[in-house]
Each structure stands twice: as C-alpha cells, then as structure tokens.
C-alpha positions as CSV (number, residue, x, y, z in Angstrom):
1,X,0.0,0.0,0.0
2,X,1.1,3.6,-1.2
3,X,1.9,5.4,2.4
4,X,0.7,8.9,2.5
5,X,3.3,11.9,2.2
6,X,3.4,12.1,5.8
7,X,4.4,8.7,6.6
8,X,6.9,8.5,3.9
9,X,8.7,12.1,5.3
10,X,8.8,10.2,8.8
11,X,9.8,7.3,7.3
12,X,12.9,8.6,5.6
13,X,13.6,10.6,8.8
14,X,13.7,7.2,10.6
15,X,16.0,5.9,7.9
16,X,18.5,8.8,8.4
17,X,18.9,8.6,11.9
18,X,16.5,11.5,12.6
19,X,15.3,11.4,15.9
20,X,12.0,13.0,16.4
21,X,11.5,15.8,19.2
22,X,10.6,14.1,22.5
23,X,7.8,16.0,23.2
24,X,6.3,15.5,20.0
25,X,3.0,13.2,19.4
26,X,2.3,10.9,15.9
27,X,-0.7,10.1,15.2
28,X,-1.9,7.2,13.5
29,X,-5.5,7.5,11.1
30,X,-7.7,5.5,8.9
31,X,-9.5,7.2,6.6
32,X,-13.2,5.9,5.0
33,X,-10.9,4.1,2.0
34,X,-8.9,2.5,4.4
35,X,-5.9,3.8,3.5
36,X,-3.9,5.6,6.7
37,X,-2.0,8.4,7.3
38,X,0.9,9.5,10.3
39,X,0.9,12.8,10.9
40,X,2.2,15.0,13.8
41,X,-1.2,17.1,14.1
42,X,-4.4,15.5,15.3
43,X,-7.3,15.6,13.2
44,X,-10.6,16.3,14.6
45,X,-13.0,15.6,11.9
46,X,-15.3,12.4,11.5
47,X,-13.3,11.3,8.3
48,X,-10.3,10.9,10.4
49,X,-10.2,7.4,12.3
50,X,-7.3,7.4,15.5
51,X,-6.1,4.3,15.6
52,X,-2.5,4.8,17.5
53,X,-0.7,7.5,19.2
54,X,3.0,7.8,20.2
55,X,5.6,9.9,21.6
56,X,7.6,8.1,18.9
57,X,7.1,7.6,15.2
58,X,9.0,4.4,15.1
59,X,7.3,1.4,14.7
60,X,3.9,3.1,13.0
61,X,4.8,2.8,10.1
62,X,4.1,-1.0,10.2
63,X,0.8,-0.6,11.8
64,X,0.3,1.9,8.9
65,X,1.2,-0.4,6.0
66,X,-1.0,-2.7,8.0
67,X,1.6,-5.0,8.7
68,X,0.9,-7.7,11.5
69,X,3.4,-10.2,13.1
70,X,2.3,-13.2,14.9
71,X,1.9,-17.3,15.3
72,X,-0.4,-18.4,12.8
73,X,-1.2,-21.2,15.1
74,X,-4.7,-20.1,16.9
75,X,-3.2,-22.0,20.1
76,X,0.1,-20.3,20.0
77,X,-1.7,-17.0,20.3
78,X,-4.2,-18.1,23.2
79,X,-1.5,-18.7,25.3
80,X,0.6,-15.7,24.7
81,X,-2.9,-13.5,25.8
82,X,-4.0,-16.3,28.4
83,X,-2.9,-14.6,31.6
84,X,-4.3,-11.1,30.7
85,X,-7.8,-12.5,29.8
86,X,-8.2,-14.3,33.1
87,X,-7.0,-11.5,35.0
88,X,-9.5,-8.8,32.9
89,X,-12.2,-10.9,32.7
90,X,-12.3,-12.4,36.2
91,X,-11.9,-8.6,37.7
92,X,-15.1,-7.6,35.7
93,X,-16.7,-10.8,36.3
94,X,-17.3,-11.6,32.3
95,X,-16.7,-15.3,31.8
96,X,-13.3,-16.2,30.4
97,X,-14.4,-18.7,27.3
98,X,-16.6,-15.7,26.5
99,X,-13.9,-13.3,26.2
100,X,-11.6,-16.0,24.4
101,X,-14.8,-17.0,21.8
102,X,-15.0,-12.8,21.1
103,X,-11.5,-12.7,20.2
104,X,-11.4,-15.8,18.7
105,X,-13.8,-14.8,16.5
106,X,-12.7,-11.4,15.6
107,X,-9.1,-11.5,15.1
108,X,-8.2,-14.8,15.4
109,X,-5.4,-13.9,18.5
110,X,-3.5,-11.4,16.1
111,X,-2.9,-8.1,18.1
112,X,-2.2,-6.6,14.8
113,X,-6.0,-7.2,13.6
114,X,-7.2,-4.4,11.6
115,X,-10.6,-4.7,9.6
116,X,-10.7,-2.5,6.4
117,X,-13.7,-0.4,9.1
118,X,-11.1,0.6,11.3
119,X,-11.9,-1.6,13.9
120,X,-8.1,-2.9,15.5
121,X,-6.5,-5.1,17.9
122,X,-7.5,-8.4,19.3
123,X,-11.1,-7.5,20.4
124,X,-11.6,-5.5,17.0
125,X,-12.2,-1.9,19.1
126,X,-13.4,0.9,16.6
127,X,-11.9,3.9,17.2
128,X,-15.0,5.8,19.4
129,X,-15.3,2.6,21.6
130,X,-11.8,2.7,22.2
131,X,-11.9,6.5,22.9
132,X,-15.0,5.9,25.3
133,X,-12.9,3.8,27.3
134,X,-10.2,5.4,27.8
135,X,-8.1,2.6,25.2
136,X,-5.0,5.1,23.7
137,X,-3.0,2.1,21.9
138,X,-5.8,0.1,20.2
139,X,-3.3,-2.5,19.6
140,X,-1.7,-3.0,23.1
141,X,-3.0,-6.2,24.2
142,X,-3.8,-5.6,27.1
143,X,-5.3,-2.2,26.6
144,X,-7.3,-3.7,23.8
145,X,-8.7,-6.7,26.3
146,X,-9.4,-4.2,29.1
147,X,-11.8,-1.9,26.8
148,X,-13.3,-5.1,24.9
149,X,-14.3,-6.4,27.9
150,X,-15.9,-3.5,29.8
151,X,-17.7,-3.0,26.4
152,X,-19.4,-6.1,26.6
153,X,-19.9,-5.6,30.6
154,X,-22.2,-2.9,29.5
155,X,-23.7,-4.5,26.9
156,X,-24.4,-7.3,29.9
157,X,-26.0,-4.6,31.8
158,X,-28.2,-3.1,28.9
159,X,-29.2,-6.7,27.7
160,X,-29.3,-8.7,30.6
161,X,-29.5,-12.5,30.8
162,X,-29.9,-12.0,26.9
163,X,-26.6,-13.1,25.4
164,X,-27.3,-13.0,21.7
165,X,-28.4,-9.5,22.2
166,X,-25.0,-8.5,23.6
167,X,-23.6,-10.4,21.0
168,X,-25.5,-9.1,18.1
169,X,-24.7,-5.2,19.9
170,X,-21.0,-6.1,20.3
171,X,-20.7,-6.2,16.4
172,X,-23.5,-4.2,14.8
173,X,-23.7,-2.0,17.8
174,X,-27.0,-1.1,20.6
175,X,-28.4,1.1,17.9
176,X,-29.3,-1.7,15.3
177,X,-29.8,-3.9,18.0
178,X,-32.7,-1.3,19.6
179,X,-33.9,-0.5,16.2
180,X,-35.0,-3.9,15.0
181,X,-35.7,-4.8,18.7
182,X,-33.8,-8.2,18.1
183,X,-30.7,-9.2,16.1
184,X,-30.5,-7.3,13.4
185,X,-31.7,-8.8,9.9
186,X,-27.4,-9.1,8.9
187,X,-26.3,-11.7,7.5
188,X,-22.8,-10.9,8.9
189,X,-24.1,-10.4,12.2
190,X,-26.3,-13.9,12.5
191,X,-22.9,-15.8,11.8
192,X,-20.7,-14.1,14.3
193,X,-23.3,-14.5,16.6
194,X,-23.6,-18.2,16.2
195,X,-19.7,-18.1,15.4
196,X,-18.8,-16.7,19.4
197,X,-21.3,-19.1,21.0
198,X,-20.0,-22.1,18.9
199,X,-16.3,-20.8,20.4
200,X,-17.8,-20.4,23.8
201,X,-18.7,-23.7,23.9
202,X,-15.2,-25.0,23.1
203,X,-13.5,-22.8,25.4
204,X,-15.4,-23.8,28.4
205,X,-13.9,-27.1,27.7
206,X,-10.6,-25.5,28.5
207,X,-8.8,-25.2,32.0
C-alpha cells in the first residue's frame, strides 16, 4: 500500500537517523478508504479514524502499512494473551471462554488485527469505543482486552441475561440492535453471533 506523504517524510527521517522531538506526538489515522496516514497534528473531523498515538514515530509505520506479526497457530496466540484475559475478565466478572470465543472470533489472537472499518487489535475496538474507554494504543494487548471487555460488561447490563443481544450489539452495535428490537436482519451479524457461541462452547472445555 502507497503510504501517504506524511508517513513516507517520517519514514525517511527514521532511515537517516533522525530522531524526532521528545515531546512531539504521531498520530496514526484510517480514513473511510482504508488507506492511513501518520501525521504529527491531530485531526478532529469524523473522516479521520485514530487508531495509534505515540511519543515516537517508530514502529507506526508497520501498523500503517498494515503489517501484523504473529503465530499463525490459533493455540500459539491463546497462550501468549492467556494470563491477561483471566485477570481482565475475572476482575469484571465476564466469563473467560466468553472473552476467548469474542476474540477468537474477531481477530483470530493477532494483536495486529485491523478490519478495512477501522476496527483494531485483538477484540476488533473501533476507534470511538476505544476512545470511550479510555483505550489510547488500540493495539496494546492488554489495553485492547481491558476496553473489549468493559464494552461487553455494559452490553451485559443493557441486555441482561440475553446473550445474543450482547452479542448481536457487540458487532453491529446497541443502535441496530434497539432498532429492530432483536438481532439485526445481517447476515454478517447472524454468523458471528452463532460463530462466538459455537467458540464459547469449546472454550469452556478449557482449563
């Protein structure tokens, strides 16, 4: 993918030796194309997706090119996230296979997970859910896990002893959910939600 000026300026600074000022912040945005940007000036208009900030540039320009390092082996993964899941999930009282079946199913265990919406990291956070919890690295692991989970706390809360609901809100969101009183009529969102509870299922089965 063709980086944007911006990124290819920092870029070639990084190749230099450049080092950028200390108290300078990069941003990272996805626009509605999907194509991304790194700039050193954040943007505050609804085009403009964060996804990553930093005191330092390097190293963004891989999450920019939407490059993504890790064990293709699902079980590899799982265990390299295992001890932050139990300790997130258990402190918000969200059961653990859940929390394993939701990022199962949305990024497969890659940390690195970016959909061409702009929703990153492990549990697949867009941008404004990260923001309303207070995630600032959407692809910090354990950042991503702690926001992914209160999210679907809440969603516990506003659907209550009505999984599918939360499930069905955790990927389409409360709005379609509320709107068609049900899960939405989405193809997309009928499979996931059979897809996480399928998962569930299995990882109950697991110590």
């Amino acid at each position: 993918m063709k980086l944007p000026v911006t990124a290819t300026v920092l870029s070639l600074g990084l190749l230099w030796g450049i080092a950028p000022p200390v108290q300078a912040e990069y941003y990272l945005y996805q626009l509605p194309d999907g194509s991304r940007v790194i700039t050193d000036r954040p943007k505050f208009d609804s085009a403009h997706k964060l996804v990553r900030k930093s005191h330092n540039p390097i190293g963004l320009g891989r999450y920019a090119a939407g490059h993504s390092t890790f064990n293709t082996a699902p079980a590899a993964n799982y265990l390299r996230f295992e001890n932050i899941i139990h300790n997130v999930a258990n402190r918000h009282k969200i059961d653990v296979a859940l929390v394993k079946a939701v990022i199962h199913t949305e990024s497969f265990f890659n940390p690195n997970a970016t959909s061409h919406k702009g929703a990153s990291g492990l549990m697949q956070l867009m941008p404004a859910t990260a923001e309303r919890y207070g995630v600032t690295d959407l692809y910090s692991p354990r950042q991503n896990i702690e926001g992914g989970v209160r999210y679907l706390r809440d969603l516990m809360q506003r659907y209550p002893r009505q999984l599918k609901l939360v499930l069905a809100a955790y990927n389409a969101g409360e709005n379609a959910v509320d709107r068609y009183q049900g899960i939405p009529p989405y193809p997309e969102t009928r499979k996931y939600v059979k897809k996480v509870l399928k998962k569930r299922a299995y990882y109950s089965n697991w110590p």
